[in-house]
C-alpha positions in Angstrom: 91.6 -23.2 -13.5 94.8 -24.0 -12.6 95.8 -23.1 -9.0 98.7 -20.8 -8.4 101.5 -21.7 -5.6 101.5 -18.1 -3.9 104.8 -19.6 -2.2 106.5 -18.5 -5.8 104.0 -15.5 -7.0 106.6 -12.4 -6.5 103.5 -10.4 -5.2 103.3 -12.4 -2.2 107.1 -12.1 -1.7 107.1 -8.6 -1.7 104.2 -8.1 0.1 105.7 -10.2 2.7 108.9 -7.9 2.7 106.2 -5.4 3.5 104.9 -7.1 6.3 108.4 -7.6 8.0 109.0 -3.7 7.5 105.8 -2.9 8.7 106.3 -4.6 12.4 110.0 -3.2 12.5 109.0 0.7 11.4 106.3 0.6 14.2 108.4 -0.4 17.0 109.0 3.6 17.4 106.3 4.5 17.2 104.3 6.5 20.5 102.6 3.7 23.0 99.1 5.4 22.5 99.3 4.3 19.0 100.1 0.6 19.6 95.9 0.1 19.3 95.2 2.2 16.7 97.4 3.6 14.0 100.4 0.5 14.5 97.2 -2.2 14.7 95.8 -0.6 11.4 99.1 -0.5 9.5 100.1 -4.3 10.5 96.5 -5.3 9.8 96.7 -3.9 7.1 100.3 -5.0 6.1 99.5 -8.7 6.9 96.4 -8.8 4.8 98.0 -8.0 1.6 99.8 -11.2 1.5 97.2 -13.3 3.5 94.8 -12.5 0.9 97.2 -13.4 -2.2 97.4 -16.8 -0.3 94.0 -16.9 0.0 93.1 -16.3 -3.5 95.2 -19.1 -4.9 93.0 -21.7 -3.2 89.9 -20.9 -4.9 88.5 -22.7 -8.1 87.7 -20.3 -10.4 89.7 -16.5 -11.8 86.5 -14.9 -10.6 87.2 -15.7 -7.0 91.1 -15.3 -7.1 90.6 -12.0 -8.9 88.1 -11.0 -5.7 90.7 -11.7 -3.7 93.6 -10.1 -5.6 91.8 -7.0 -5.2 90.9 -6.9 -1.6 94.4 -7.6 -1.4 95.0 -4.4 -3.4 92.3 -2.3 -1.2 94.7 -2.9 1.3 97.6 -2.2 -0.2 95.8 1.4 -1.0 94.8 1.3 2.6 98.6 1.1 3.9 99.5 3.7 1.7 97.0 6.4 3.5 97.9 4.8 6.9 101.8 5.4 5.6 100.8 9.3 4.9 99.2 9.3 8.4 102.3 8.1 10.0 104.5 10.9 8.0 102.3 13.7 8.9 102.2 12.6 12.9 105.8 12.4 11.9 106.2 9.2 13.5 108.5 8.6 10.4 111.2 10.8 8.4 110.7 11.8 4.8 113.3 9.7 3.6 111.5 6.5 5.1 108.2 7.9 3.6 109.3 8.1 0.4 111.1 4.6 0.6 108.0 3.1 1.8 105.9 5.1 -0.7 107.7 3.3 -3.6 107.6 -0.1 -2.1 104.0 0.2 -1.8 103.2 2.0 -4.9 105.6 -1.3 -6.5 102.7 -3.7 -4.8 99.8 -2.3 -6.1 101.3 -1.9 -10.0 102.2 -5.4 -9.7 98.9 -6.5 -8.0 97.5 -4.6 -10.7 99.2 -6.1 -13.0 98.4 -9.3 -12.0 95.0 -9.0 -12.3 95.2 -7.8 -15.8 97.4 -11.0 -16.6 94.6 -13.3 -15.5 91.6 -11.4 -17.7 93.2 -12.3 -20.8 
């Protein structure tokens, strides 16, 4: 198998982007959240990417694919934490929504990805 460089994989660009707005929307969010909901959502956040990263090093589809779709668990995961946050309103609809798409963008092109690499 030929090893991706996840360095130029859009995925892992825009999963990044999500990263940086993670750590900047939870700045305002309440101080008893800093070790809960904010740790989940970075978590989270950061391991959509990390795990693309990760995925590129191994030898075989099977093993990328694995982590492509832990990758994409987490993605699904943000997106409940992100409906968590709006209904503590912690965030405004129009940010919810904003976010919403962004994530919902990952995981169709994670998805898609993944489809890619079966054929």
């Amino acid at each position: 198998m030929q090893r991706h460089n996840f360095k130029k994989l859009k995925i892992w660009h825009e999963s990044m982007a999500l990263v940086k707005e993670t750590y900047s929307f939870t700045k305002s969010f309440p101080d008893h959240e800093k070790f809960s909901l904010v740790s989940q959502l970075t978590r989270c956040a950061v391991s959509i990417p990390s795990n693309i990263a990760e995925g590129t090093s191994k030898s075989t589809l099977k093993h990328f694919k694995t982590y492509l779709e832990i990758s994409l668990g987490s993605a699904f995961e943000w997106e409940t934490q992100l409906i968590i946050a709006y209904n503590e309103k912690y965030i405004s609809e129009e940010k919810f929504w904003e976010l919403e798409n962004k994530v919902q963008q990952i995981q169709k092109m994670i998805s898609g990805f993944i489809d890619g690499l079966i054929k």
